[in-house]
C-alpha positions in Angstrom: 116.4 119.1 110.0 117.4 120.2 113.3 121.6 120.6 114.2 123.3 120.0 116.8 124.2 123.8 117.3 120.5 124.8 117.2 120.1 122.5 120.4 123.2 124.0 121.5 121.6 127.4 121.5 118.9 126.5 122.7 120.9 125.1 125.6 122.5 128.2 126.5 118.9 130.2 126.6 118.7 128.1 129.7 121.7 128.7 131.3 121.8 130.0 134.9 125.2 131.1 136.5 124.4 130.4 139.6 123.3 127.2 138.8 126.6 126.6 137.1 128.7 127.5 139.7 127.2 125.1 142.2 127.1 122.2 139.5 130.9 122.8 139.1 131.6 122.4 142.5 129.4 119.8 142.9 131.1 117.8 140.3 134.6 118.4 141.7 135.4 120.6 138.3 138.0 122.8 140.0 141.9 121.5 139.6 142.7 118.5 141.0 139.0 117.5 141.2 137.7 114.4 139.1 136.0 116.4 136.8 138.6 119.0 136.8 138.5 121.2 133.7 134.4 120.6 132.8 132.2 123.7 131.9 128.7 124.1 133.3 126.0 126.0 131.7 123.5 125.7 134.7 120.8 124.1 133.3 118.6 121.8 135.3 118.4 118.4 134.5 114.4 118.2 134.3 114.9 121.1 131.8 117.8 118.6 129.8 114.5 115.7 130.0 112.3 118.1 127.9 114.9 118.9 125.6 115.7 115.2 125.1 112.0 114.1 124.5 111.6 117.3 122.1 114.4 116.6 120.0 114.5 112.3 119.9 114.5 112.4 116.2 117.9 114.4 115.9 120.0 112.2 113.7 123.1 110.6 115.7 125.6 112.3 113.4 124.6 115.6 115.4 123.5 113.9 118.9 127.4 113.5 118.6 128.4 116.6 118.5 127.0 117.5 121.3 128.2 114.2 123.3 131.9 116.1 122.3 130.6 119.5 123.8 132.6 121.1 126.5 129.3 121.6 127.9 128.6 118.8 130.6 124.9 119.6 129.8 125.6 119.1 126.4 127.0 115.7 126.8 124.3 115.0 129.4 122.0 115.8 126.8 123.1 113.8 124.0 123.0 110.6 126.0 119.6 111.5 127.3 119.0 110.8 123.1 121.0 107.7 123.2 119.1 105.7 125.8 115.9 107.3 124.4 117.2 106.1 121.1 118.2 102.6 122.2 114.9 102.0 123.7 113.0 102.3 120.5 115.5 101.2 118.0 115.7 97.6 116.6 119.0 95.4 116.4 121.7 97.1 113.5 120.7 100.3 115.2 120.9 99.7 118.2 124.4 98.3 117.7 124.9 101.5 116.1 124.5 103.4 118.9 126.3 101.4 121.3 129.4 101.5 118.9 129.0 105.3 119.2 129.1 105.4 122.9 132.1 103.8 123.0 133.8 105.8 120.6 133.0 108.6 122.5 133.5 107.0 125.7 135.7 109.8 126.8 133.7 112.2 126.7 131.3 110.5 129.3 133.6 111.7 132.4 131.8 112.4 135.1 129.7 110.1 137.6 126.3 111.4 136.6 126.9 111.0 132.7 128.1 107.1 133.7 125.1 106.9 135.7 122.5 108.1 133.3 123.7 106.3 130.3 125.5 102.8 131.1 122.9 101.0 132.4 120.3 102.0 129.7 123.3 101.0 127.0 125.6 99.1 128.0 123.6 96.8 130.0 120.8 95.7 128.0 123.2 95.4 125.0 125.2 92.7 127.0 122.2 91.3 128.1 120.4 90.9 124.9 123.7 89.9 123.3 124.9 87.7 125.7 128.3 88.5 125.6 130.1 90.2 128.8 133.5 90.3 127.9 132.8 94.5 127.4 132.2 94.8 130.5 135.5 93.2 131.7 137.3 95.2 129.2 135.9 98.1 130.9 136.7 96.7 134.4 140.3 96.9 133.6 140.3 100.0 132.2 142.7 102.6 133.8 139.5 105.3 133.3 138.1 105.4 136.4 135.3 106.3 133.8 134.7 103.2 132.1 135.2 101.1 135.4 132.1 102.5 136.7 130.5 102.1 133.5 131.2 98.4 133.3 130.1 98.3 137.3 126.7 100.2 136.1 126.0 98.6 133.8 125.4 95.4 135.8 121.8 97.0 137.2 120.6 96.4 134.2 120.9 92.6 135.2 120.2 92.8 139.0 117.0 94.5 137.9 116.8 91.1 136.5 117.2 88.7 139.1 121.1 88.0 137.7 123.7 88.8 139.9 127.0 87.2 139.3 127.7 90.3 137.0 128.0 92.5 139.3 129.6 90.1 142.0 132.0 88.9 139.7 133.4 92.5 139.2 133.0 93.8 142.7 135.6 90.9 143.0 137.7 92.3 140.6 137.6 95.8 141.9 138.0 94.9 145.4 141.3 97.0 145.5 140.4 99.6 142.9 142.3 103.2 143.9 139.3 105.4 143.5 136.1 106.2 145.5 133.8 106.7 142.9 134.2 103.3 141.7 133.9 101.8 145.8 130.5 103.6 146.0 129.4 102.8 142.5 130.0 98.9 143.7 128.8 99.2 147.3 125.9 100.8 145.9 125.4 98.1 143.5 126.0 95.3 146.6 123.2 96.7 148.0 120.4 96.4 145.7 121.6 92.9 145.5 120.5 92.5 149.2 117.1 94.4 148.9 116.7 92.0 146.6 118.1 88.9 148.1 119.7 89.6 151.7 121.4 85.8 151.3 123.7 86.5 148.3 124.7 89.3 149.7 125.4 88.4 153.0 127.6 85.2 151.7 129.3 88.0 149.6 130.1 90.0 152.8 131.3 87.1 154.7 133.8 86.5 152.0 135.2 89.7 151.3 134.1 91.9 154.1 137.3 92.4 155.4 139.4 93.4 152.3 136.4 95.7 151.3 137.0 99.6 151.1 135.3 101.1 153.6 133.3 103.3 151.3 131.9 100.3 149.4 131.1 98.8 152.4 128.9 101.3 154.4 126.6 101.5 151.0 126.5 97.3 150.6 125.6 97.4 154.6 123.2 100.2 154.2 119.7 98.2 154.3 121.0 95.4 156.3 119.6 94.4 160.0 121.9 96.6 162.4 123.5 93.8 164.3 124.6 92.6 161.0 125.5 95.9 159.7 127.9 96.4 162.8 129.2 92.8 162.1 130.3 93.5 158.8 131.3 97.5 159.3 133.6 95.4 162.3 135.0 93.4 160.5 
């Protein structure tokens, strides 16, 4: 049976330095930057993909030791498993691995890790289950973390045609403090409107004007300009 440091030395075969110094300032890893304190390896992410469909039989005992790596890759890597996972596993199991996100819900702490893992797990277990209530819990979080996890998550239903998720909590995080959570919800606003231009546009009309302007310019994006410079005006 394969561990989780064989998969770990097999990651740092593939390490780049280079690479890892542009992914660290990509992801804001020096002090003071939201992901302050993570360690790159410099491995590409198409590279991570292979790895994940190579090893999808790893048990989740060690795909969890390497979601606690200091290695973003790492932790990038074991949730490439989970969603893999989830997508072929039946209903104790995939409760299973939803409970072991969570757990380990910390060490999912950058933007890229939210947005590669929470709408492939948390969405379509609130979906199938019918239950939301975890993604409010998340909403109120004070992780900036796990309030773009519950946020994310919500594609899963606008992909859908259910969008009162995701409006409900841009609502709620109308006033939120932190960027990455406006863009995550502009972003979100958006695909609403490529989908349906009407629901957003009532949307805008309401809240336009308390909006932060990040999460604004995304939800505009697609829209007619004249609109666009309504709203952006407003």
């Amino acid at each position: 049976m394969v561990k989780a440091k064989e998969v770990l030395v097999a990651l740092e075969r593939l390490a780049d330095p280079d690479k890892a110094a542009q992914a660290a300032a990509y992801f804001k890893a020096q002090p003071g930057g939201y992901g302050a304190g993570d360690v790159f390896l410099g491995v590409r992410v198409p590279e991570l993909r292979r790895l994940a469909r190579a090893q999808r039989t790893l048990p989740l005992a060690e795909v969890q030791k390497l979601l606690r790596s200091p290695y973003h890759e790492a932790r990038l890597l074991a949730l490439l498993l989970l969603v893999e996972r989830y997508r072929r596993a039946g209903g104790k199991e995939k409760e299973e691995i939803v409970d072991l996100y969570l757990q380990n819900k910390d060490s999912v702490n950058n933007w890229d890790l939210v947005d590669s893992s929470a709408p492939h797990l948390l969405g379509p277990y609130s979906w199938e289950s019918g239950d939301q209530r975890l993604l409010g819990e998340l909403a109120a979080s004070s992780s900036l973390w796990e309030r773009r996890m519950a946020v994310m998550a919500t594609f899963y239903f606008i992909r859908r045609g259910e969008f009162e998720p995701t409006l409900r909590l841009a609502r709620k995080l109308l006033t939120d403090p932190e960027e990455l959570v406006h863009k995550a919800v502009g972003w979100l606003l958006r695909e609403i409107g490529k989908r349906d231009e009407e629901t957003l546009v009532a949307f805008l009309e309401e809240n336009a004007a308390r909006m932060p302007r990040p999460m604004l310019r995304y939800a505009t994006e697609k829209l007619p300009a004249e609109a666009r410079r309504r709203f952006l005006e407003a």
